[in-house]
C-alpha positions in Angstrom: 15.5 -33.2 -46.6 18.2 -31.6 -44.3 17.1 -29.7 -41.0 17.9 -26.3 -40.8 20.6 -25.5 -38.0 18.7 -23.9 -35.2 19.8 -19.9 -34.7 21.2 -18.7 -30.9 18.5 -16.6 -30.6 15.9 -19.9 -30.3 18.5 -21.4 -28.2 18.7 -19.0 -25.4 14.8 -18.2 -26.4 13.0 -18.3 -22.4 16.6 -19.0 -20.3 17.5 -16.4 -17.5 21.0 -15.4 -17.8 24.0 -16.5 -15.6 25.8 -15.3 -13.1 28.9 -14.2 -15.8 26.6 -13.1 -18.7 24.5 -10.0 -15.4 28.2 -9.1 -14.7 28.6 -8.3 -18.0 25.0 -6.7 -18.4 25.9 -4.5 -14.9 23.3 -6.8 -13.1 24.5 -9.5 -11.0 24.8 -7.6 -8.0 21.8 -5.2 -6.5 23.0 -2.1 -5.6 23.6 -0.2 -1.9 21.5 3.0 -1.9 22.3 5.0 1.4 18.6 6.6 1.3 17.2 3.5 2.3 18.4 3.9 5.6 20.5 0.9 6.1 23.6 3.1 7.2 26.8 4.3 5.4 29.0 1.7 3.7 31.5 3.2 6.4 29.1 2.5 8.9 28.7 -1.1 8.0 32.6 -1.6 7.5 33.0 0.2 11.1 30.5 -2.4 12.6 31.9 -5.6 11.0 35.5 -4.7 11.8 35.6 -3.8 15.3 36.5 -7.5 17.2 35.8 -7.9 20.2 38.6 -9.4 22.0 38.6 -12.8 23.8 39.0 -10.8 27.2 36.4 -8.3 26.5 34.0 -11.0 25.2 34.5 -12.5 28.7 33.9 -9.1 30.8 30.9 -8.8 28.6 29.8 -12.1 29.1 29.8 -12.5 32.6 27.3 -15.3 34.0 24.9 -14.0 31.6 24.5 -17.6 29.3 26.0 -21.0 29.4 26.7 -22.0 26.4 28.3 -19.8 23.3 26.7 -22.3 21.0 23.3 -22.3 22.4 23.4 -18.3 22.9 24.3 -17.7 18.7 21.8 -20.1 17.9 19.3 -18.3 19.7 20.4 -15.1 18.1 20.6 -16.5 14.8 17.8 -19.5 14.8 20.3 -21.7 13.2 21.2 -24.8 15.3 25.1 -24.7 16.5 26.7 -27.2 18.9 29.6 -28.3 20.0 29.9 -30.8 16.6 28.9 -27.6 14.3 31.7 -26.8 11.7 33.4 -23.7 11.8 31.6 -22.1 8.6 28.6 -23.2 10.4 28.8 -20.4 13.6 30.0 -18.0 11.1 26.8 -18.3 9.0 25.0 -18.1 12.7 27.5 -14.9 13.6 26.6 -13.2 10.1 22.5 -14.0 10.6 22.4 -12.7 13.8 24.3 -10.0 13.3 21.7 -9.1 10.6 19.3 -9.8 12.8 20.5 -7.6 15.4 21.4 -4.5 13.3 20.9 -1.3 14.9 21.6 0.5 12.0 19.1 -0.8 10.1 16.1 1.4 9.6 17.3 3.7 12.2 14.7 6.2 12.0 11.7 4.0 12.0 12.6 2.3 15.8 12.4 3.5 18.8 15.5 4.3 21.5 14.0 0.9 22.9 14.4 -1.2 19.8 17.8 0.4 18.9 19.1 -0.2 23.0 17.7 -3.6 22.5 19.7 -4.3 19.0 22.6 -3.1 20.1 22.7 -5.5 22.8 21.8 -8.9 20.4 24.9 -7.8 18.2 26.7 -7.3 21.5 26.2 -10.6 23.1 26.1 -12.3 19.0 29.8 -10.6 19.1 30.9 -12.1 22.4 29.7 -15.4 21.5 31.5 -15.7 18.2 35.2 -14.5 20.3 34.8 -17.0 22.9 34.0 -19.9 20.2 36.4 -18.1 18.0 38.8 -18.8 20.5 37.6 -22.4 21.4 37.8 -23.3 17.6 41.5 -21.9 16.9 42.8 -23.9 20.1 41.3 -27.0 19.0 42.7 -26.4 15.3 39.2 -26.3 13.6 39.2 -22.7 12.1 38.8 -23.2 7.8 
């Protein structure tokens, strides 16, 4: 006795949908609301494209830490040294910046908190521009 070919519907029957198949459905990113207080798109595109300069990164830096590697790992909690590949300290640079964001949940924190996050992402942007730097004069940017 022949089988019966099975139907799509018992084929797909329990499997989450890919990546392709949410874009289609609308769903395969989450959305940004504003009114959860996580700043304006514009604020976030402000914050991620002001550079900090190799020169100002220095001024900023001072004598305050030794190593730019041990200082983003701090920031970020991932492990960074002077082996670590390039996509590496920017994973660090992006979690720490995150981390750091004194945007986030503005109204909730105190002038304190918000002085203090503003500094993290400070030093977390100094960091990255001196081992920006370091990387693009040994020839290791991706």
């Amino acid at each position: 006795m022949p089988r019966k070919p099975k139907s799509d519907k018992s084929k797909n029957f329990g499997r989450k949908p890919g990546y392709f198949e949410k874009l289609k459905m609308g769903t395969a990113h989450e959305t940004y609301d504003e009114k959860e207080g996580r700043g304006s798109p514009a604020e976030w595109k402000a914050a991620f494209n002001v550079r900090m300069g190799f020169a100002e990164a220095q001024t900023y830096k001072g004598r305050k830490w030794g190593s730019d590697w041990k200082k983003l790992a701090d920031l970020s909690g991932i492990h960074l040294d002077e082996k670590s590949m390039w996509s590496d300290v920017k994973k660090a640079f992006r979690k720490a910046a995150m981390a750091n964001n004194f945007n986030y949940d503005r109204s909730n924190k105190t002038e304190a908190e918000i002085t203090a996050a503003e500094v993290g992402f400070m030093e977390a942007q100094a960091a990255y521009a001196m081992l920006e730097d370091i990387y693009r004069t040994e020839g290791r940017l991706d």
